[in-house]
LUMGU-514136 format. One record per residue (C-alpha): residue number from 1; residue in three letters; chain; x, y, z. Coordinates in steps of 0.2 Angstrom, whole numbers, padded with zeros to 4 digits. Layout:
<site seq="NUM" type="ALA" mol="A" east="X" north="Y" up="Z"/>
...
END
This chain:
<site seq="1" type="UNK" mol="A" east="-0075" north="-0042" up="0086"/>
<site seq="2" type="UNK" mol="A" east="-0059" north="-0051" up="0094"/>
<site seq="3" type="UNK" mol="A" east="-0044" north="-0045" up="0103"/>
<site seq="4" type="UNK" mol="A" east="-0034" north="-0052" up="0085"/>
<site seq="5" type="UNK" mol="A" east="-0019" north="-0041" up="0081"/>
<site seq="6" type="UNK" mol="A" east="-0021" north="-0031" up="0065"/>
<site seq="7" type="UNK" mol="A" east="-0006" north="-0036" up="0058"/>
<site seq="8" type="UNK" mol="A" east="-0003" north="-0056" up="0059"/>
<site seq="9" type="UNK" mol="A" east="0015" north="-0062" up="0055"/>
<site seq="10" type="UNK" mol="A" east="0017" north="-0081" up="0050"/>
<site seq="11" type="UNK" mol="A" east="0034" north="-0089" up="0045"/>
<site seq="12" type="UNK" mol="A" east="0033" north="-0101" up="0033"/>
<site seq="13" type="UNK" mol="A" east="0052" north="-0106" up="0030"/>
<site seq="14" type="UNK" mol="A" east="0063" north="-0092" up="0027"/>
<site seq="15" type="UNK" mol="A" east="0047" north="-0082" up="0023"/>
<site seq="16" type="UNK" mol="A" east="0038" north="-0068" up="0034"/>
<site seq="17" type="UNK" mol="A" east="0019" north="-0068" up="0028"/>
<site seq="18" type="UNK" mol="A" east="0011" north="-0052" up="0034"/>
<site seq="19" type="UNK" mol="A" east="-0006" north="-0052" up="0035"/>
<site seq="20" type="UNK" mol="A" east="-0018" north="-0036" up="0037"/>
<site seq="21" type="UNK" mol="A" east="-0032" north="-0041" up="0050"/>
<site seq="22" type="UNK" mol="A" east="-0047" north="-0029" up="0049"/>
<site seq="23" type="UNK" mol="A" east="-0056" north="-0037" up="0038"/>
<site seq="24" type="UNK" mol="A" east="-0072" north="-0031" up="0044"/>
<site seq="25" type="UNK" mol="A" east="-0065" north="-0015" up="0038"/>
<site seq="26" type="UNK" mol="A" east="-0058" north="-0021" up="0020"/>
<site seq="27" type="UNK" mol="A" east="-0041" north="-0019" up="0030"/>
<site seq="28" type="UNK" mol="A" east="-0043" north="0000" up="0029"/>
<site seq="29" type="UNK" mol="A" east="-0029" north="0009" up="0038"/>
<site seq="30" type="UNK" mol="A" east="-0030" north="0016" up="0053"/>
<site seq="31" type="UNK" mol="A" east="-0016" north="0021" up="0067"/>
<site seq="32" type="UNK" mol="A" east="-0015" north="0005" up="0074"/>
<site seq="33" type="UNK" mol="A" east="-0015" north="-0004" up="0056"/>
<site seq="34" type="UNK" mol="A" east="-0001" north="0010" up="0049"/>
<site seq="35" type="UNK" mol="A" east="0008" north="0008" up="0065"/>
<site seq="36" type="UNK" mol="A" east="0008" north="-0013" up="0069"/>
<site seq="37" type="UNK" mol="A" east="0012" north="-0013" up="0047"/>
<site seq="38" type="UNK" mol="A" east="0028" north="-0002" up="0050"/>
<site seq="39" type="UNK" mol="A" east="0036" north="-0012" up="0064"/>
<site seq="40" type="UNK" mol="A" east="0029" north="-0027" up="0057"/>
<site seq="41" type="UNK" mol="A" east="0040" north="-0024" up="0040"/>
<site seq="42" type="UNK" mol="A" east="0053" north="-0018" up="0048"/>
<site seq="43" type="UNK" mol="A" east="0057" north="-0036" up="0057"/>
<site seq="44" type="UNK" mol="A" east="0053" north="-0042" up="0043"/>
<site seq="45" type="UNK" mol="A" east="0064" north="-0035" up="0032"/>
<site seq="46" type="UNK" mol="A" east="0079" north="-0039" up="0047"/>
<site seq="47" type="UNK" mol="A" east="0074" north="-0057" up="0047"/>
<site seq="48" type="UNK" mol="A" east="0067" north="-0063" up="0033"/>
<site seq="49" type="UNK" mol="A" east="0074" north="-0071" up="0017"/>
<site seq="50" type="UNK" mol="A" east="0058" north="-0065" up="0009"/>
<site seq="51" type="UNK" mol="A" east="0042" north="-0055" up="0013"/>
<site seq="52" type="UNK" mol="A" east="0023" north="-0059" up="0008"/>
<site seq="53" type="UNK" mol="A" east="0011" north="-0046" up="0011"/>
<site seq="54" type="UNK" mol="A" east="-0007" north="-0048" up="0011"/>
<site seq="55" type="UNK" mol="A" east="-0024" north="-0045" up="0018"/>
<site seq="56" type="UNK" mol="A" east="-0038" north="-0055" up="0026"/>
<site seq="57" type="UNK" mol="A" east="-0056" north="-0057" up="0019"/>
<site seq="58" type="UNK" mol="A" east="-0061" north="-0049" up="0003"/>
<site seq="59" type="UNK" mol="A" east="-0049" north="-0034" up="0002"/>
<site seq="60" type="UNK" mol="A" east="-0030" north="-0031" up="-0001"/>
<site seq="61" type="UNK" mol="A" east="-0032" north="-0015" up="0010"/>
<site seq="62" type="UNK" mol="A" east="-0046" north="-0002" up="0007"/>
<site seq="63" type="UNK" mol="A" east="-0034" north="0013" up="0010"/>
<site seq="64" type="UNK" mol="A" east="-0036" north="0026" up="0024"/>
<site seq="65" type="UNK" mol="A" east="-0050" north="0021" up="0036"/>
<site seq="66" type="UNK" mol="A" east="-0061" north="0037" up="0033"/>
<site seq="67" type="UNK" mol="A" east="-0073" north="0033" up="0046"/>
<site seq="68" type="UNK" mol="A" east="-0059" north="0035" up="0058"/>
<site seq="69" type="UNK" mol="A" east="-0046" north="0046" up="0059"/>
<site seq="70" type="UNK" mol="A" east="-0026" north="0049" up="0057"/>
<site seq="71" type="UNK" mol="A" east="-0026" north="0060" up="0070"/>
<site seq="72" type="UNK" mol="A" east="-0038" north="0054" up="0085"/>
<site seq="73" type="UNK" mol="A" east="-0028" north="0061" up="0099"/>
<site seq="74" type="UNK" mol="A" east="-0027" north="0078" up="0096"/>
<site seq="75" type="UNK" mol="A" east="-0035" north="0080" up="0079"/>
<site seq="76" type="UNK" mol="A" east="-0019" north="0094" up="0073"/>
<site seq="77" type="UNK" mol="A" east="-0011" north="0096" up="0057"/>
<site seq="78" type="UNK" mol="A" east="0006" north="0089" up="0067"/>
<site seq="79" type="UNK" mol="A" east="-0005" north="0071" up="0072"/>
<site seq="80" type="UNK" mol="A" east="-0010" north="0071" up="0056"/>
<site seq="81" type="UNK" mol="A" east="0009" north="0073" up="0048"/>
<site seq="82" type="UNK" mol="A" east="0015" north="0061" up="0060"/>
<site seq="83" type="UNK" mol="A" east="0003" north="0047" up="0052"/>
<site seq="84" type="UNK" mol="A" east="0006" north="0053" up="0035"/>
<site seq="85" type="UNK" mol="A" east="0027" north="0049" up="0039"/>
<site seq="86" type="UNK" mol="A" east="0022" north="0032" up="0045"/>
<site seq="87" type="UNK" mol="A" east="0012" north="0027" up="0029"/>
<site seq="88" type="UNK" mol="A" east="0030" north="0032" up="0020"/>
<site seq="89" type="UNK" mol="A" east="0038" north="0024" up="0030"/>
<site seq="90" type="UNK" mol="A" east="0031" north="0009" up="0023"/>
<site seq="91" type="UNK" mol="A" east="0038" north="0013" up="0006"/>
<site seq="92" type="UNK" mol="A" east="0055" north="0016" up="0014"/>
<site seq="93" type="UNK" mol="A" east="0055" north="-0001" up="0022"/>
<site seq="94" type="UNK" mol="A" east="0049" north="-0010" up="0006"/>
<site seq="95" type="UNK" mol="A" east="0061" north="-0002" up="-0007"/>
<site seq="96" type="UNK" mol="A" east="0075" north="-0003" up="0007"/>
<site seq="97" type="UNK" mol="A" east="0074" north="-0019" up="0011"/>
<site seq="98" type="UNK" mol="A" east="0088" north="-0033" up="0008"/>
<site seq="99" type="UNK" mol="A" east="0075" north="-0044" up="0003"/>
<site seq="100" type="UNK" mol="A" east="0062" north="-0047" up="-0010"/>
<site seq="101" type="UNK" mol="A" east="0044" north="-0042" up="-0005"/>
<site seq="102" type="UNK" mol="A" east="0029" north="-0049" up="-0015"/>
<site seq="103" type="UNK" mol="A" east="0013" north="-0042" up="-0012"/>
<site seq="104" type="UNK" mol="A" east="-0004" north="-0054" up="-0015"/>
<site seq="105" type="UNK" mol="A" east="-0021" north="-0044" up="-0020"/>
<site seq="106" type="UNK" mol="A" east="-0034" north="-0056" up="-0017"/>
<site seq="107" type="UNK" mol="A" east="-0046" north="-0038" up="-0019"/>
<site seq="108" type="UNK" mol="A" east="-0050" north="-0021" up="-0015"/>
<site seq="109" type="UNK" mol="A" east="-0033" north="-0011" up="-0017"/>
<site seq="110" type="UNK" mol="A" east="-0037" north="0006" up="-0014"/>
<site seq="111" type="UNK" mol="A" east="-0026" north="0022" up="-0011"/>
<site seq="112" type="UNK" mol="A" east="-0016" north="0022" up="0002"/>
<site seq="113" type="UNK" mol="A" east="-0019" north="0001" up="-0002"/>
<site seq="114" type="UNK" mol="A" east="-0015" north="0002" up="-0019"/>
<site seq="115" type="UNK" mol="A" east="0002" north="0011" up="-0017"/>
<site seq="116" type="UNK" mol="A" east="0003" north="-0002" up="-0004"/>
<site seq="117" type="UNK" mol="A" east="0003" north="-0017" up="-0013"/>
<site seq="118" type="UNK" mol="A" east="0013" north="-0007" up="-0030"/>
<site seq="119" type="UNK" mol="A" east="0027" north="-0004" up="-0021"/>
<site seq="120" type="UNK" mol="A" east="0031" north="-0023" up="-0016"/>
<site seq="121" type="UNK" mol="A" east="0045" north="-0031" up="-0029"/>
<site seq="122" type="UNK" mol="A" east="0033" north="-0041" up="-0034"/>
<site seq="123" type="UNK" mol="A" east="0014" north="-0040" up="-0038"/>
<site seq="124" type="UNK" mol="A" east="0003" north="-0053" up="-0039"/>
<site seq="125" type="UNK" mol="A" east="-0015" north="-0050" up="-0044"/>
<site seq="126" type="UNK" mol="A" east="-0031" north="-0062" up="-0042"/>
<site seq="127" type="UNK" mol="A" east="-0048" north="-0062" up="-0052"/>
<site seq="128" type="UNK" mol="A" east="-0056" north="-0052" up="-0041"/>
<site seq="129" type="UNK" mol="A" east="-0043" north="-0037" up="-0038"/>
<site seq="130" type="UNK" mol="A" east="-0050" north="-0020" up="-0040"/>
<site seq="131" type="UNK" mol="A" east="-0037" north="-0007" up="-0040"/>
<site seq="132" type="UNK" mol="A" east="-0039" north="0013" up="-0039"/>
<site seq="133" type="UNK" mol="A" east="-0032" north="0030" up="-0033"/>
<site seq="134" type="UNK" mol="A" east="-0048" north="0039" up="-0029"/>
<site seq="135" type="UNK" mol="A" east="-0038" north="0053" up="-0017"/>
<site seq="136" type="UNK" mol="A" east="-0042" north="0069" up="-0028"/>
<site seq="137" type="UNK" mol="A" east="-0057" north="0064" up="-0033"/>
<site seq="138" type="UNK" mol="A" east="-0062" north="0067" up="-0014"/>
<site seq="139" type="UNK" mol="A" east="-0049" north="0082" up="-0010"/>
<site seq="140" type="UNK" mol="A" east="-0037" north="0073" up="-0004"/>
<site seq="141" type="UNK" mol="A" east="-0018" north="0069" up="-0010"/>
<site seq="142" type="UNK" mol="A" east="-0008" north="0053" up="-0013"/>
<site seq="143" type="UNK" mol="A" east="0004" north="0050" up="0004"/>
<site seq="144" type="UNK" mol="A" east="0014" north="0036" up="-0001"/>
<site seq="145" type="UNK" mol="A" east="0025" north="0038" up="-0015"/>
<site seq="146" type="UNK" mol="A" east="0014" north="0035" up="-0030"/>
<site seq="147" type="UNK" mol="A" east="0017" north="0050" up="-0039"/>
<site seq="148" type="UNK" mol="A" east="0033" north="0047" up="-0041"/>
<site seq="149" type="UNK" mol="A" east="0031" north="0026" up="-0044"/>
<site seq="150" type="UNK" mol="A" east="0015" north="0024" up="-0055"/>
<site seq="151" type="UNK" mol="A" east="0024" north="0038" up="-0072"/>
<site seq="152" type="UNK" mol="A" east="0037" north="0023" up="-0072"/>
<site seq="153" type="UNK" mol="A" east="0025" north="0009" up="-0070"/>
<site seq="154" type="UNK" mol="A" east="0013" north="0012" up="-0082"/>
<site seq="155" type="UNK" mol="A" east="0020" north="0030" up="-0088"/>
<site seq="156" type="UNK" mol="A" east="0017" north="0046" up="-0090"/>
<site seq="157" type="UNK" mol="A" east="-0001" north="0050" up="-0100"/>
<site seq="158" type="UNK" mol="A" east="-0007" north="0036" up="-0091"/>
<site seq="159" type="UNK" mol="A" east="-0002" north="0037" up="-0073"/>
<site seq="160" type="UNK" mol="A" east="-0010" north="0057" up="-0071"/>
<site seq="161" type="UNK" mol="A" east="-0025" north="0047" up="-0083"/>
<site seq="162" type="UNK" mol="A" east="-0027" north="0034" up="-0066"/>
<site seq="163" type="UNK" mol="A" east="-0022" north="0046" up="-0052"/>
<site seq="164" type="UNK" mol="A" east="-0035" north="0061" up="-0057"/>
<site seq="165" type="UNK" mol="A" east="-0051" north="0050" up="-0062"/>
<site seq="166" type="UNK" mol="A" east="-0048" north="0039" up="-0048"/>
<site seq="167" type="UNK" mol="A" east="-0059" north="0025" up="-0059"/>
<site seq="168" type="UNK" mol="A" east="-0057" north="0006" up="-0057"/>
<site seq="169" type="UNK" mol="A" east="-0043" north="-0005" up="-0065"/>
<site seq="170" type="UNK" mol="A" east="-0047" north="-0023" up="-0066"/>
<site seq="171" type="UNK" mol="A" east="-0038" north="-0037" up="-0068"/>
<site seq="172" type="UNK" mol="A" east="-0031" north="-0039" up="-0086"/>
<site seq="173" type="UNK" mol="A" east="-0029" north="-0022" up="-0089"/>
<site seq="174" type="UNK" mol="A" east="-0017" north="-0019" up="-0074"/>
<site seq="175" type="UNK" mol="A" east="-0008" north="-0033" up="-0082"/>
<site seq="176" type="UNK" mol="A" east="-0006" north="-0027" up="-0098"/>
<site seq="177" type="UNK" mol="A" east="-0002" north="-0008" up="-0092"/>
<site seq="178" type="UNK" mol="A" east="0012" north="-0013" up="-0080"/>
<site seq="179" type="UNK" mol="A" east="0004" north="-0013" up="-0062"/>
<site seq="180" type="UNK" mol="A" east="0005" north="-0031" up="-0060"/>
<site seq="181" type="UNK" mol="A" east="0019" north="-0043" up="-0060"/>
<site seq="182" type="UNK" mol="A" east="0007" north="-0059" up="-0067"/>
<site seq="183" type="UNK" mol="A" east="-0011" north="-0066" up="-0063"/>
<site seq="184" type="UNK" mol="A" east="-0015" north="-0081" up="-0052"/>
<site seq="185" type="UNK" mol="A" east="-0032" north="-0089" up="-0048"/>
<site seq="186" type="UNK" mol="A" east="-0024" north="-0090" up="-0029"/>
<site seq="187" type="UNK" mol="A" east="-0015" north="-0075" up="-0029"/>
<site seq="188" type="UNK" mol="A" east="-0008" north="-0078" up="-0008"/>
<site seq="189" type="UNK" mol="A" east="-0004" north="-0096" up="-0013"/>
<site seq="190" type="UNK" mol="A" east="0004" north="-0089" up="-0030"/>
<site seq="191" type="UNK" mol="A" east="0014" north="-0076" up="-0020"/>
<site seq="192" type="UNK" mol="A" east="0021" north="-0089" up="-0006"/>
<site seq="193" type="UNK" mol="A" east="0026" north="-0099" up="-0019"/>
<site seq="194" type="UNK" mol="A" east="0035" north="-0086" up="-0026"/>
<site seq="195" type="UNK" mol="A" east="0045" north="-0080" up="-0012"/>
<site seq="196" type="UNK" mol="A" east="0048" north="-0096" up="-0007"/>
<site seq="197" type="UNK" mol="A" east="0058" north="-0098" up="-0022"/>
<site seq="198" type="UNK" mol="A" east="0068" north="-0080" up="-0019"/>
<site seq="199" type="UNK" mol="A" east="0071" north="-0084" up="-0002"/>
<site seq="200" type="UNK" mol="A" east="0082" north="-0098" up="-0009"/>
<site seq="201" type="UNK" mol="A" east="0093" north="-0084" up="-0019"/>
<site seq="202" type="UNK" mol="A" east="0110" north="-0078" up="-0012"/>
<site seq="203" type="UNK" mol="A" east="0106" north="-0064" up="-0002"/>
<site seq="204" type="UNK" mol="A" east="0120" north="-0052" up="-0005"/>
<site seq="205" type="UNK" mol="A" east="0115" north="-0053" up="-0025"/>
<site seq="206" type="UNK" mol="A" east="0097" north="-0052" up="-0023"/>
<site seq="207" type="UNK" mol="A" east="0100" north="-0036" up="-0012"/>
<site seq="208" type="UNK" mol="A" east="0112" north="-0029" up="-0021"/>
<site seq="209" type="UNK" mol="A" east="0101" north="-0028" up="-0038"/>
<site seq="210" type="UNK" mol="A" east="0085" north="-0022" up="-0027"/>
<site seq="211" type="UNK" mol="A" east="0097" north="-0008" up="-0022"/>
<site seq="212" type="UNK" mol="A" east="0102" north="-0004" up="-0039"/>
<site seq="213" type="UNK" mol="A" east="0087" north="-0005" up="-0048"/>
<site seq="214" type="UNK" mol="A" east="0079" north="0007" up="-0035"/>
<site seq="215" type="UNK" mol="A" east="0093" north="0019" up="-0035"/>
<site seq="216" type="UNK" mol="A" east="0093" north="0022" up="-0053"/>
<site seq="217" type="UNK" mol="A" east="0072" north="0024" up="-0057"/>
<site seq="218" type="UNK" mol="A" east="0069" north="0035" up="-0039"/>
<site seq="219" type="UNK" mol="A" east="0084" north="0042" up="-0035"/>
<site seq="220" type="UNK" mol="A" east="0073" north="0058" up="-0030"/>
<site seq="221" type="UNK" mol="A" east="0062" north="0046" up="-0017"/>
<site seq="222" type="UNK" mol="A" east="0064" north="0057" up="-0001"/>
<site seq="223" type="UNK" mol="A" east="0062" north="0074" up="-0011"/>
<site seq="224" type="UNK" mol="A" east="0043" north="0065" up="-0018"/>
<site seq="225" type="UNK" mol="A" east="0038" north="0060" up="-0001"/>
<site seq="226" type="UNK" mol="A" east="0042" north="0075" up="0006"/>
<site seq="227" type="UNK" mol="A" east="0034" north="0084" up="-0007"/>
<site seq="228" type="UNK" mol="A" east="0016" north="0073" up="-0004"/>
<site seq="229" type="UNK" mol="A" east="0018" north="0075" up="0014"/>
<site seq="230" type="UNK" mol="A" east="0017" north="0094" up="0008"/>
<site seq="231" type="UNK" mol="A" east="0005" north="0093" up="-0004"/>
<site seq="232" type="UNK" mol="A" east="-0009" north="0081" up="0007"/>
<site seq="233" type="UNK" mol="A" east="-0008" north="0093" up="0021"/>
<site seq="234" type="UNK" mol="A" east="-0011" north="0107" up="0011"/>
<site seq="235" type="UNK" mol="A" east="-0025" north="0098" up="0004"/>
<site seq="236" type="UNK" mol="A" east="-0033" north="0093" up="0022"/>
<site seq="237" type="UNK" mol="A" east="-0032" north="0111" up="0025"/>
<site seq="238" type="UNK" mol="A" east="-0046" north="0115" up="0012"/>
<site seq="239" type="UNK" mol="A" east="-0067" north="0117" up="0015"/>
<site seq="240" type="UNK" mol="A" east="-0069" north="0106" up="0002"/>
<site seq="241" type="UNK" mol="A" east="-0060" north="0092" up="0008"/>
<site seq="242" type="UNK" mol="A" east="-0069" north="0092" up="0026"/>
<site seq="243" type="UNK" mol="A" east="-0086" north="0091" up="0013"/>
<site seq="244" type="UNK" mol="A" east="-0078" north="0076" up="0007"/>
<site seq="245" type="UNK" mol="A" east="-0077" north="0066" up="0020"/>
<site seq="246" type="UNK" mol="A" east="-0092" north="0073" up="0031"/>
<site seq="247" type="UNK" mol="A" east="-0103" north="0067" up="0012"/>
<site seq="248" type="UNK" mol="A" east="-0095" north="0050" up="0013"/>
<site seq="249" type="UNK" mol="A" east="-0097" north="0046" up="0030"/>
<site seq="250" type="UNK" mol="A" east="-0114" north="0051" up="0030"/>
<site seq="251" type="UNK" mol="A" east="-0117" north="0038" up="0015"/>
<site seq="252" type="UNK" mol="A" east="-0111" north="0026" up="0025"/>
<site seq="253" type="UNK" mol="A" east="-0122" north="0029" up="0039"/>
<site seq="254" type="UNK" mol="A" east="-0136" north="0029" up="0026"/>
<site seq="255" type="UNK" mol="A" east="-0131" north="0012" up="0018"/>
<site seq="256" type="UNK" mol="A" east="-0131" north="0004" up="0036"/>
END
């Protein structure tokens, strides 16, 4: 282990690369993560003519650590709420900011990861992503947005398809269904590229379509994150959700 931050930040030009640095973890979120990935975006989004986000090793991000916790002060519902407002915080950055963001997914993109990486402008995916919602196959409930995102991606019949079987999505078929803006062999070198070339645009343009385009498909965005702040606490409340996780971290103890 090294004293690394988790979230690396590189200018390259006019362009913020933001990398997620847990990589022994497949980038999994945790409160540092979520917290150092908010400011992080935030500067970002003042500064930058352009944003890149993407992850180190073999994973976009894994989602939320479940071998940690999202509450490892006190371990209360309000803790808890508190890290569930950050992770939306992310989509509120992303959709809000004046520039393009393209996110790169070089791999595992998983819940909290997956709505991640779907919410940047741009999507580019590799030969190796692997993209699902798995959050109520284990009792859980989707935190970032999603629900009100994935009916216009892909629509409706097949968002409540992907979000209650939590299965896979590989690479051709998130292309074909709408999850991803194109395919890349290098999907971080493809994605610099790209906002290389956005970060040349005029500004006050590419801001002003960003804004429209979002105002006019989730006008309702505050009401849905609100409402899955509701919905996952309500969830983590539930017996069967504590069964969950206790059964997946004891696999992974087993698997060690």
């Amino acid at each position: 282990m090294t004293n690394q931050p988790v979230v690396l930040t590189e200018h390259v030009g006019d362009v913020a690369v933001l990398t997620l640095n847990r990589p022994h973890a497949l980038n999994a979120l945790n409160v540092e993560l979520l917290t150092d990935l908010v400011d992080a975006l935030r500067a970002a989004a003042r500064e930058s003519g352009a944003i890149v986000l993407q992850g180190a090793g073999r994973a976009f991000c894994a989602g939320e650590d479940l071998k940690e916790t999202l509450a490892p002060v006190t371990g209360t519902a309000i803790e808890l709420r508190a890290a569930f407002e950050h992770l939306q915080d992310l989509t509120r950055i992303m959709t809000a900011a004046p520039c393009p963001v393209v996110s790169a997914v070089q791999g595992y993109a998983v819940g909290g990861g997956a709505e991640i990486a779907l919410t940047a402008d741009f999507v580019i995916a590799g030969p190796a992503a692997k993209l699902k919602f798995p959050e109520s196959v284990i009792g859980h409930a989707p935190t970032g947005g999603i629900t009100g995102r994935l009916p216009l991606m892909v629509g409706v019949l097949r968002a409540k398809e992907l979000l209650l079987t939590g299965r896979w999505v590989e690479p051709d078929e998130g292309l074909s269904i709408g999850l991803y803006t194109e395919l890349a062999e290098d999907p971080q070198a493809r994605a610099l590229e790209l906002a290389t070339s956005l970060a040349a645009n005029p500004r006050r343009s590419q801001s002003s379509v960003k804004k429209a385009i979002e105002l006019a498909l989730v006008p309702t965005q505050e009401m849905n994150l609100q409402m899955e702040i509701d919905m996952a606490s309500y969830c983590f409340e539930s017996e069967e959700t504590a069964e969950s996780f206790k059964s997946f971290q004891e696999r992974e103890r087993n698997s060690r």
